[in-house]
N, C-alpha and C positions, 0 to 999 in steps of 0.2 A: 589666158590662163590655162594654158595647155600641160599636159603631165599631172604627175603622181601629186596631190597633197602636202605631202611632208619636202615636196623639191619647189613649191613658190617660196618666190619673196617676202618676206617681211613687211617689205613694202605696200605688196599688194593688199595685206590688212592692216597696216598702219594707219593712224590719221596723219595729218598735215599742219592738221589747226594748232597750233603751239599757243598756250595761252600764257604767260608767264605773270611773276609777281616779284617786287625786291625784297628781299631777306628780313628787310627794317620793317616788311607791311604786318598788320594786326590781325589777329588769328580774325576779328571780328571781317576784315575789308578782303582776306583770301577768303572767306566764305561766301563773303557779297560777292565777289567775283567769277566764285566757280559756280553759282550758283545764275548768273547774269547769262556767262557764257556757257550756260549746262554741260560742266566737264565735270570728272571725277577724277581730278589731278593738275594740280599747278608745278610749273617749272619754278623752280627759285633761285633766283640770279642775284648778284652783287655785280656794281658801277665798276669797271677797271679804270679808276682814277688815273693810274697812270701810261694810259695809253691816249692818244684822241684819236681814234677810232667806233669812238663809242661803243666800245663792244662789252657782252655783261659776260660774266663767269659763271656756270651756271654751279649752286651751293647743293641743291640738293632738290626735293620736289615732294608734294605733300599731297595725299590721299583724301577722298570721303572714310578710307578706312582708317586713315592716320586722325580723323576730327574725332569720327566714333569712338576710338579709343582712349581718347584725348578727355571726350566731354564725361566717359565709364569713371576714368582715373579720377577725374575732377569732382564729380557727383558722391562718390564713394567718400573722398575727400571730406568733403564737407558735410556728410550721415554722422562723422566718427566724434 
């Protein structure tokens, strides 16, 4: 990692470890999860039924900030 700062890779601080989850799982089993594999971020994938390749699509990805806000929304919710 020779050179300036702002001229490394992305790579070079990225992780690798890709934990992912399918679309259909329950807020309750992505929590169990990121929580299993201490991440603070799930991949969220959908089945490409029609390929066999098994390959997933990835839909989107969910945050420890995306729960916190989630559980604020919900809480507040149910005060009213």
């Amino acid at each position: 990692m020779n050179g300036k700062l702002y001229e490394i890779p992305i790579s070079e601080a990225m992780t690798t470890k890709l934990v992912i989850a399918d679309k259909n799982s329950t807020i309750t089993e992505c929590a169990k999860t990121m929580t299993t594999n201490i991440v603070n971020s799930l991949i969220i994938v959908e089945d490409d039924n029609n390929n066999n390749n098994n390959n997933n699509n990835l839909v989107g990805i969910i945050t420890s900030t995306d729960f916190a806000t989630f559980f604020l929304r919900t809480i507040s919710v149910l005060r009213l």
